[in-house]
C-alpha positions as CSV (number, residue, x, y, z in Angstrom):
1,X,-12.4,32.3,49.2
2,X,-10.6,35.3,47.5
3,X,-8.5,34.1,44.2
4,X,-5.4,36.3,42.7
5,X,-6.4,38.2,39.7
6,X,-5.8,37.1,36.3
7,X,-6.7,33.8,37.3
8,X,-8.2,31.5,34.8
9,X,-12.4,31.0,35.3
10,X,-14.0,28.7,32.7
11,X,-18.0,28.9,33.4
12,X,-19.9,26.5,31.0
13,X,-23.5,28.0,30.3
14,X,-24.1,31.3,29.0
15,X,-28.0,31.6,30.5
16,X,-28.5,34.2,33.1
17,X,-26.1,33.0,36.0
18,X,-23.6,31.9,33.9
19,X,-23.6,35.1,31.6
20,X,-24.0,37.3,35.0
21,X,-21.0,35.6,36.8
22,X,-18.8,36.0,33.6
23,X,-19.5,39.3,33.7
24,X,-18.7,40.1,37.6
25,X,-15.4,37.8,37.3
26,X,-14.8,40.0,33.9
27,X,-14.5,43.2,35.0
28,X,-12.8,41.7,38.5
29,X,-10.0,41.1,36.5
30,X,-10.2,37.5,36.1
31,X,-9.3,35.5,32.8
32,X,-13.0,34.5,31.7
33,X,-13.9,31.5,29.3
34,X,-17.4,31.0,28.5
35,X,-18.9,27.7,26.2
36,X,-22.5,27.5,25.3
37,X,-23.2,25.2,22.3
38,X,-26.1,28.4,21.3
39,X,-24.0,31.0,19.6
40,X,-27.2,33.2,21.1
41,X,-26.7,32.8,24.2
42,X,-24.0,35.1,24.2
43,X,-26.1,37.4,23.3
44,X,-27.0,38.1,26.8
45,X,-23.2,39.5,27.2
46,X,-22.5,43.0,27.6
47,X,-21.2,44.4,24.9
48,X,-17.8,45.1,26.0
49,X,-17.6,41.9,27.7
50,X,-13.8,41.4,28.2
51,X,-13.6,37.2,28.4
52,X,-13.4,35.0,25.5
53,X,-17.2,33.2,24.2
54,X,-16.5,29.8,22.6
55,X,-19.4,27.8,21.0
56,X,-18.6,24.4,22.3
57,X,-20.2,21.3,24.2
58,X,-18.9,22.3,27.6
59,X,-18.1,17.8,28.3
60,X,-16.1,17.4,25.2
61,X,-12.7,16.7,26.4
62,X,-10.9,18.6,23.2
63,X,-12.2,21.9,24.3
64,X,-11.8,21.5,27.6
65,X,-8.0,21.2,26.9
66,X,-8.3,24.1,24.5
67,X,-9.1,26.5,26.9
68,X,-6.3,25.5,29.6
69,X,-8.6,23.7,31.7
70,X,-5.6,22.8,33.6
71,X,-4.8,26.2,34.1
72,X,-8.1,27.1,35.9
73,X,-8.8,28.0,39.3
74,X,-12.3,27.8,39.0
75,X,-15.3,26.0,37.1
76,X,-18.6,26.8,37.1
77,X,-21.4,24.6,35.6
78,X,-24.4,26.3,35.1
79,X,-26.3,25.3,32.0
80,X,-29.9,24.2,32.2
81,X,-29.2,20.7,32.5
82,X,-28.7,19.0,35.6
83,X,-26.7,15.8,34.6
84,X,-25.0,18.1,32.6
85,X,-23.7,20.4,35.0
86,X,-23.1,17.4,37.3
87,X,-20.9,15.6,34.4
88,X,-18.7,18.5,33.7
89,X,-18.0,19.8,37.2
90,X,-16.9,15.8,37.9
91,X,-14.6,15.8,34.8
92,X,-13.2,19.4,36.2
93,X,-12.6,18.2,39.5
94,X,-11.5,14.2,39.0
95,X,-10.5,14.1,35.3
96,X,-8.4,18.0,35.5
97,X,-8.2,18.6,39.3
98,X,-9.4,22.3,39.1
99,X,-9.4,23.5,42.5
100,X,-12.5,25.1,42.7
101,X,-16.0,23.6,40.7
102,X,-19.5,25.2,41.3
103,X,-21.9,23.3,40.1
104,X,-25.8,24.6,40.1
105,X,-28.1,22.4,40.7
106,X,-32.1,22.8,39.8
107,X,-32.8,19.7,41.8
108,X,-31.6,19.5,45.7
109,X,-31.8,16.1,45.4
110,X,-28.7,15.6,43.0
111,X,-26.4,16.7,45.9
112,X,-25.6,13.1,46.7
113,X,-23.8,13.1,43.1
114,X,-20.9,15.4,44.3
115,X,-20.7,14.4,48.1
116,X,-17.0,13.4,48.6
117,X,-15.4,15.5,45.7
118,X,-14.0,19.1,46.1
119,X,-17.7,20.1,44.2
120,X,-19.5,22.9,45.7
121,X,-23.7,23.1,44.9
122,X,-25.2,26.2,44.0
123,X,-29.1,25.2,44.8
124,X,-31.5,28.3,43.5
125,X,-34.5,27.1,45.4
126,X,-32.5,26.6,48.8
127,X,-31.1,30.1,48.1
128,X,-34.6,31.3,47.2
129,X,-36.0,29.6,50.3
130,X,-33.4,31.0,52.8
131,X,-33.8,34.1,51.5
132,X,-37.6,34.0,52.4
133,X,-37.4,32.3,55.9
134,X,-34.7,35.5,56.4
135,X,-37.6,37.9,55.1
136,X,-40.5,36.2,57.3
137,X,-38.3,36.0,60.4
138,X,-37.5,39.9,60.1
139,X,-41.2,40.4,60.1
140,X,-41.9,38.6,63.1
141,X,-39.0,40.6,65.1
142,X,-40.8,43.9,63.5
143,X,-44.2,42.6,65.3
């Protein structure tokens, strides 16, 4: 899926994925909101990081609407927290109607919270798994 630059990309979680992908879409070009209610996780932000950092709860409605949630093109909920992330990409999607919500997911079986709703799952261990089948089957051609 390619988006237009300048497009507006609210990520909520400032650990490593979040504070990676706001990075990335940064210096793409993309209009980049971060909220993290831990003023140190932006820390983990380059220095000349070029989106806007606001300490926030990422489900509270007001600052959702502060940072033109309405305007987004994308979501991404990646803090540590499972229900969480599932709570916010739902109110992004059926509350706002942002076109595209990524949420990630620790625990593959939480899927069945976003089945029927323009939601995409990011799943670490299923991406860590593939990733090692892929590895194991290029050994076997090898042999």
């Amino acid at each position: 899926m390619k988006f237009e630059r300048k497009e507006r990309v609210i990520i909520v979680g400032c650990g490593r994925l979040g504070g990676r992908l706001a990075t990335m879409l940064s210096d793409k070009g993309y209009q980049v909101v971060i909220i993290d209610n831990d003023e140190n996780s932006f820390k983990k932000l380059p220095e000349g990081f070029g989106g806007i950092q606001i300490k926030a709860d990422g489900i509270d409605l007001e600052t959702l609407k502060y940072v033109d949630i309405d305007d987004a093109a994308m979501l991404v909920a990646c803090t540590g927290n499972d229900n969480m992330n599932s709570l916010i990409a739902q109110i992004a999607s059926r509350i706002f109607g942002v076109p595209n919500v990524y949420v990630r997911f620790e625990d593959t079986d939480k899927e069945k919270l976003i089945n029927g709703f323009n939601i995409q799952g990011i799943y670490p261990f299923k991406l860590t798994m593939g990733i090692f089948e892929e590895m194991l089957s290029n050994e076997d051609e090898e042999d």
